[in-house]
C-alpha positions as CSV (number, residue, x, y, z in Angstrom):
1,X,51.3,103.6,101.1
2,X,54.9,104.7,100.3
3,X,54.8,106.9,103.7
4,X,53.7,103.9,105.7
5,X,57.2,102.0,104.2
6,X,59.2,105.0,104.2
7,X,57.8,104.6,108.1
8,X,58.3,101.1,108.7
9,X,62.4,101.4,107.5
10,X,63.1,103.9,109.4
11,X,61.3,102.4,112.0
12,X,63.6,99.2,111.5
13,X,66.7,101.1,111.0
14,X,67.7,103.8,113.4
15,X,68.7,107.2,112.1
16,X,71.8,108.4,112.9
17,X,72.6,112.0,112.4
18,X,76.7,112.6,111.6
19,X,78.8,115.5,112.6
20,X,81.4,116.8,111.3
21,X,85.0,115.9,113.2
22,X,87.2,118.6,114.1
23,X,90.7,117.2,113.9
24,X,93.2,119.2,116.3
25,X,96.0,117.0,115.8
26,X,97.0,114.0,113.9
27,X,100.2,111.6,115.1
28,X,101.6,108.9,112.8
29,X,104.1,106.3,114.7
30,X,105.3,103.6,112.1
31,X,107.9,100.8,112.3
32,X,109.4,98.8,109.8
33,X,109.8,95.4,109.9
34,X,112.0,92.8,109.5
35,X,110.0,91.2,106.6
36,X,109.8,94.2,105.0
37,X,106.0,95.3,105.9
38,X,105.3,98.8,108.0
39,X,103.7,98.5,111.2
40,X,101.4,101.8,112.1
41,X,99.2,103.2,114.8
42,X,97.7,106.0,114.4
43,X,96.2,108.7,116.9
44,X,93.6,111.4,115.5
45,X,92.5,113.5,118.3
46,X,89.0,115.0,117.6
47,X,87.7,117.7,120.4
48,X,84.2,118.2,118.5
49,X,81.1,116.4,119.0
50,X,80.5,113.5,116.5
51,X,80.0,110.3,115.9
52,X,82.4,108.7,113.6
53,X,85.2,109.7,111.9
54,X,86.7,108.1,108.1
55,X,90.1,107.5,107.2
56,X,91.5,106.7,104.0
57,X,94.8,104.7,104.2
58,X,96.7,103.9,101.1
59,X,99.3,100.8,100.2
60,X,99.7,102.3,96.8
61,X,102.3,105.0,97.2
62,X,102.7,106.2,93.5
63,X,99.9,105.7,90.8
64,X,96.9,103.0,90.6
65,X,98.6,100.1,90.1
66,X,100.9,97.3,91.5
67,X,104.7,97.0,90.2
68,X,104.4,95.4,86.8
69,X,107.5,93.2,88.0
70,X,109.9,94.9,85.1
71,X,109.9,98.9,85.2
72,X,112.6,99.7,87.6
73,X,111.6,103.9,88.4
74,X,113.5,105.0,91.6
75,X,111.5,108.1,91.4
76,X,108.0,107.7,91.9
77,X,107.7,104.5,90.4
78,X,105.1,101.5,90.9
79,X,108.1,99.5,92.2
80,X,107.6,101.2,96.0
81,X,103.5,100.0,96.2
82,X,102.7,97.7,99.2
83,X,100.3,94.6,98.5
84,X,97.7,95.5,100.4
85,X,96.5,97.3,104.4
86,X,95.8,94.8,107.1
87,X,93.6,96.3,110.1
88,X,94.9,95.1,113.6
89,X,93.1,97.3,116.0
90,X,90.6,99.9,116.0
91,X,89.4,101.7,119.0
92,X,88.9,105.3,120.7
93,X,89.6,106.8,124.5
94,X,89.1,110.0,126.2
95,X,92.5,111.8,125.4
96,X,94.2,114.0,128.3
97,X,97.4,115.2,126.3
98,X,99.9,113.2,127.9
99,X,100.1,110.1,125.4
100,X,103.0,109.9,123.6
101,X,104.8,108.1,120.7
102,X,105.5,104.0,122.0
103,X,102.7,104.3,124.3
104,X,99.3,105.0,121.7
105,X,98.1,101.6,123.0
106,X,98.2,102.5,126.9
107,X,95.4,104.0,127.0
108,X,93.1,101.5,124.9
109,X,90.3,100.2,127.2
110,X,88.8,98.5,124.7
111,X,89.2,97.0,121.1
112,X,86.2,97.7,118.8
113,X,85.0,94.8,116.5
114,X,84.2,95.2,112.6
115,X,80.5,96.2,112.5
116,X,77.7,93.4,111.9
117,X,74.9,94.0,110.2
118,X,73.1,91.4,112.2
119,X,73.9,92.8,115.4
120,X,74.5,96.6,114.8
121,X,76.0,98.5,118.2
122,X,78.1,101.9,118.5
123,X,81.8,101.5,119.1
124,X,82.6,99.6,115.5
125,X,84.2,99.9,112.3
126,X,83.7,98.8,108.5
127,X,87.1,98.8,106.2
128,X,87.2,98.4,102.7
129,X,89.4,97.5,100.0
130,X,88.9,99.9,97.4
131,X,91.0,97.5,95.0
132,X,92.9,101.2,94.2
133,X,95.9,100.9,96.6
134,X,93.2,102.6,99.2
135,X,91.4,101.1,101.8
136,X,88.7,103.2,103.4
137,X,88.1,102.8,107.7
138,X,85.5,104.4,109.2
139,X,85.2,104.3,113.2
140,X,81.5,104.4,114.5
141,X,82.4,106.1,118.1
142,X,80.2,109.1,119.8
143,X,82.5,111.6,121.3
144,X,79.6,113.0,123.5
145,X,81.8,116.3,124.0
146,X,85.1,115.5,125.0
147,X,88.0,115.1,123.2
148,X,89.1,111.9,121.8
149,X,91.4,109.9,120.3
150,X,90.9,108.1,117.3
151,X,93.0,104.8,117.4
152,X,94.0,102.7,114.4
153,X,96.7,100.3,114.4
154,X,97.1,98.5,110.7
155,X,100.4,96.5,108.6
156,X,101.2,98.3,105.1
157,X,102.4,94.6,103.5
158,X,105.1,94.2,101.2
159,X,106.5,97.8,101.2
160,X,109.8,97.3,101.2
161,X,112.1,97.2,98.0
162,X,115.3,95.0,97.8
163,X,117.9,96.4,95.4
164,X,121.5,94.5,94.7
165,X,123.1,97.5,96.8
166,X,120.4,98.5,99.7
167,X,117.0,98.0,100.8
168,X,114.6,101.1,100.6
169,X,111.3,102.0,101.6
170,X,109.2,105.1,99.6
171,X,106.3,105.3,101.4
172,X,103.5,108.2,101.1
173,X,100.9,109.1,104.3
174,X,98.2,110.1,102.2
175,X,94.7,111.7,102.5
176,X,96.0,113.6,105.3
177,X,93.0,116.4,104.7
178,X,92.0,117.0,108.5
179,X,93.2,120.1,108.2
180,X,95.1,119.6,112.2
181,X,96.7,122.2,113.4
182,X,99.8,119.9,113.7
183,X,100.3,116.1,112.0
184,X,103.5,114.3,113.8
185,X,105.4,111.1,112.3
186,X,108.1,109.1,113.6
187,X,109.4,106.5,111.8
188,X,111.2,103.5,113.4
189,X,113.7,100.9,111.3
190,X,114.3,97.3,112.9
191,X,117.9,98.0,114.5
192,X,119.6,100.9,115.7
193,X,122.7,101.7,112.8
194,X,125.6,103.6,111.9
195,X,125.9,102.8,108.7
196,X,126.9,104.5,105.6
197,X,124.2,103.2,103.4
198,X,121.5,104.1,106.1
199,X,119.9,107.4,104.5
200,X,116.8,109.0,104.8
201,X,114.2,112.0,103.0
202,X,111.3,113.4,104.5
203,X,108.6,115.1,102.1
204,X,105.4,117.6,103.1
205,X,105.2,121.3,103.5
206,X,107.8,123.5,104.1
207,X,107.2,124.6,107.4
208,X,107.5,121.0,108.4
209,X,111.1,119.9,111.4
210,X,112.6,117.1,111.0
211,X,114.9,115.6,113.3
212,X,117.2,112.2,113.9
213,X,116.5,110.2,116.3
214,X,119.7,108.7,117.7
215,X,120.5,106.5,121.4
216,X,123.2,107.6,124.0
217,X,125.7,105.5,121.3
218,X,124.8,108.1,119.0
219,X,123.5,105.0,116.6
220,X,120.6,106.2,114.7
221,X,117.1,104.8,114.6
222,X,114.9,106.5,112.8
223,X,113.0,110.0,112.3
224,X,110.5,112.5,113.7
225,X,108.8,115.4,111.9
226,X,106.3,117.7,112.6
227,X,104.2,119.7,110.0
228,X,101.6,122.3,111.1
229,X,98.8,122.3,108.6
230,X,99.8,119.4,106.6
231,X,97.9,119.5,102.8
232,X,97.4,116.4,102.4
233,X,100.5,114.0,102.2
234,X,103.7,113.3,104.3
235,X,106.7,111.2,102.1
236,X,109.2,109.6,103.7
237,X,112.3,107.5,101.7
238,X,114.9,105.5,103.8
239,X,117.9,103.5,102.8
240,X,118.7,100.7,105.4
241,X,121.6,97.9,105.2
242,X,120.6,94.5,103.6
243,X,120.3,93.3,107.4
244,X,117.9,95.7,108.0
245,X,114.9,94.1,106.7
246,X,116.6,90.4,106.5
247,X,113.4,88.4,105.1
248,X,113.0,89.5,101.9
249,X,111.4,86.6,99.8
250,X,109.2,87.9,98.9
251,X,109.6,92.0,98.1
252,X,109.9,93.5,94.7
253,X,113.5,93.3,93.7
254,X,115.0,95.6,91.7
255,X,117.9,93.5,90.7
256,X,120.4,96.7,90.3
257,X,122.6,99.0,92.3
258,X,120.5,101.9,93.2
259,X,121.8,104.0,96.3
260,X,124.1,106.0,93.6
261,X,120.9,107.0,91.9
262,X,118.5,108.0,95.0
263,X,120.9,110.3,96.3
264,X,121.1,111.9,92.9
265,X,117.3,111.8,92.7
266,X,116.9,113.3,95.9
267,X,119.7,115.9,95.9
268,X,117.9,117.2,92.5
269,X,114.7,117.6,94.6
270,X,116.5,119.1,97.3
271,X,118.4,121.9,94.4
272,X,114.4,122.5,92.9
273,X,113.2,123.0,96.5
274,X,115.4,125.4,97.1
275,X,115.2,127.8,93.4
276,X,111.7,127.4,94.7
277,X,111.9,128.9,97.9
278,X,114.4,131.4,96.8
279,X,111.5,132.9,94.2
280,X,109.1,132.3,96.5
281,X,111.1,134.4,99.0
282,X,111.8,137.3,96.3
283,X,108.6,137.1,95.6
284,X,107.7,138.1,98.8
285,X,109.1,141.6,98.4
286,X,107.3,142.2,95.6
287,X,104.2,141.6,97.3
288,X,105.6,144.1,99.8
289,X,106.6,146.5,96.9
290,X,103.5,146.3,95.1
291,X,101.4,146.8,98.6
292,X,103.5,150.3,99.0
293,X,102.9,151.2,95.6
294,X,98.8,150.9,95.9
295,X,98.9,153.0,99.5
296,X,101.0,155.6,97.5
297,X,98.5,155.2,94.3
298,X,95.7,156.0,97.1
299,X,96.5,159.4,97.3
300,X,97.0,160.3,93.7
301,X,93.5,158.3,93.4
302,X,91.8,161.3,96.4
303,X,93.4,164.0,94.5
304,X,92.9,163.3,90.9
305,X,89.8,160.6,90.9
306,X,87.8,160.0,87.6
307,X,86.3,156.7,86.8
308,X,89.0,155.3,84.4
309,X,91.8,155.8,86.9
310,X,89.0,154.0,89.7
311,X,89.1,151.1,87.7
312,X,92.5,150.7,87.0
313,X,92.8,151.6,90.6
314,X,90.3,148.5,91.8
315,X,92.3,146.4,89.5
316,X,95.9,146.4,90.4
317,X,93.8,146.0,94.3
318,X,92.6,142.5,93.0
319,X,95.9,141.9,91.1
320,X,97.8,142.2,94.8
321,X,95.4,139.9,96.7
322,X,95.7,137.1,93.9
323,X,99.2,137.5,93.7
324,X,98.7,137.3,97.6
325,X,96.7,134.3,97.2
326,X,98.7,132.0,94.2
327,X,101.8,132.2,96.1
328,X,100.1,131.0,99.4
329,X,101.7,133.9,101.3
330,X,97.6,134.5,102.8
331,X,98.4,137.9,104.4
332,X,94.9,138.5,105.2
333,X,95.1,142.3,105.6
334,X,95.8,142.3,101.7
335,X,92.3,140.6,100.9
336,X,90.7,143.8,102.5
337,X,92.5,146.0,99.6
338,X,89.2,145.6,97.7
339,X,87.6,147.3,100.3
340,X,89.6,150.8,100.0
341,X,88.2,151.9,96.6
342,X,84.8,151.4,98.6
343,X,85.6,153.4,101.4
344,X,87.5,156.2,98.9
345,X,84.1,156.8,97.0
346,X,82.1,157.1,99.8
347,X,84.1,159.2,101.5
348,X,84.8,161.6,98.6
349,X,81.0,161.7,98.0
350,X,80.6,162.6,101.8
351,X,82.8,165.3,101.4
352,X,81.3,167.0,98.5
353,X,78.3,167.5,99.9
């Protein structure tokens, strides 16, 4: 009896066998708006066979919660959240590597609608509001083989902060765990400017370029960065004129001078960033040092081998390739270290026979 049901659901429901997206590159083109909201479309540009593929956007840049409408944190604070993702447009095409940023919607032949239950078809999305500052999309589209651009076009509401001095946006990409081999963003304010109080900060990895965009006036108008391999997030913090964003009703207001103090903040992050990368970069040579150190320790270990020395030799190898590993320098010819002691055993017990 429960075979026959099992039988008669599936039978009812079709089954629909997911593969795994293979995400090759990933390219973020936002805008901010006059009423202080941030306009998106999104390209991710899948070349393996599947048949969806599930984003997680965010409105909520820092912590779970909306601003509590009195702690004023220009760091990380609650103050920067959104109110809440709006989807505009969802869709896929065949991608032939000439779109570009301005132009994500020139290839749209079709807009998909949010999926029905009553009338389930391919080429459809669900989004839901997690109630987190997340909403999760997923785009029901089969690739059949070629490669494909994923399209999403959606309003981040309310992002914008209004202080007595500037208006600023803090905004974090998140969930960006495709693993592309290259995630782009540009990031576009209302009016081209030369003002003093326009400023801006990009956060992600440190292999990331970021450059100005700026019009034959040499007025500036925004950014573009590329990161290869992002982790998982992109930050990005601008300062604009009150003009900028001129309907501001209803933003969070700060109600203080800030631009003194986000310059501080972010000139601290930029001094830590770069202790960091100068022990990261000395720490580099002691990799190198240590590496010489354990070819040298391989000969001492052919002539003079006994089984206390062989351990202490196997365990300085694993000491190098977690040292390797923890400071993400992945020089994958020091993983095979482990292998030498192998090779050195077998090799002596060859030769004594």
């Amino acid at each position: 009896m429960k075979k026959i049901l099992l039988l008669t659901f599936l039978l009812l429901f079709p089954v629909i066998v997911f593969a795994e997206a293979k995400v090759t590159s990933h390219l973020i083109d936002a805008e901010i708006e006059i009423g202080g909201a941030l306009s998106v479309k999104e390209l991710i540009i899948v070349e393996k066979d599947t048949d969806f593929i599930s984003r997680k956007l965010n409105y909520y840049s820092f912590g779970n919660a909306s601003w509590d409408g009195k702690t004023i944190d220009l760091d990380k604070g609650t103050i920067y959240n959104g109110q809440n993702v709006t989807i505009n447009a969802v869709s896929a095409f065949e991608f032939d590597d000439k779109v570009s940023f301005g132009e994500f919607d020139k290839n749209v032949t079709e807009y998909f609608p949010a999926f029905d239950i009553t009338k389930p078809t391919s080429n459809t999305y669900t989004y839901t509001d997690n109630k987190d500052g997340t909403g999760s999309l997923k785009i029901f589209h089969k690739t059949n083989g070629k490669k494909t651009a994923y399209y999403i076009k959606y309003v981040v509401t309310n992002v914008v902060v209004k202080h007595n001095d500037v208006k600023e946006i803090n905004y974090t990409f998140k969930n960006l765990n495709y693993h592309a081999k290259e995630t782009f963003l540009r990031v576009i304010i209302p009016y081209e400017t030369n003002d003093e109080l326009y400023h801006v900060w990009v956060h992600g990895n440190q292999k990331g370029e970021v450059q100005e965009l700026v019009t034959n006036n040499e007025s500036k108008v925004g950014i573009i960065a590329k990161f290869p391999e992002i982790g998982s997030e992109i930050n990005f913090r601008m300062t604009l004129p009150q003009e900028q964003v001129g309907v501001d009703i209803y933003l969070n207001n700060s109600n203080i001078d800030a631009l003194s103090e986000i310059i501080k903040i972010e000139n601290d992050r930029l001094n830590q960033t770069t202790k960091s990368n100068n022990i990261i970069y000395a720490m580099k040579y002691v990799l190198i040092a240590l590496s010489v150190i354990y070819v040298l320790c391989t000969i001492i270990f052919i002539k003079k081998y006994n089984r206390n020395l062989f351990i202490i030799y196997v365990l300085f190898g694993i000491f190098i390739m977690v040292f390797n590993y923890l400071f993400r320098f992945n020089y994958w010819y020091l993983y095979l270290l482990i292998v030498v002691p192998i090779i050195l055993v077998l090799l002596k017990k060859y030769l004594q026979k």
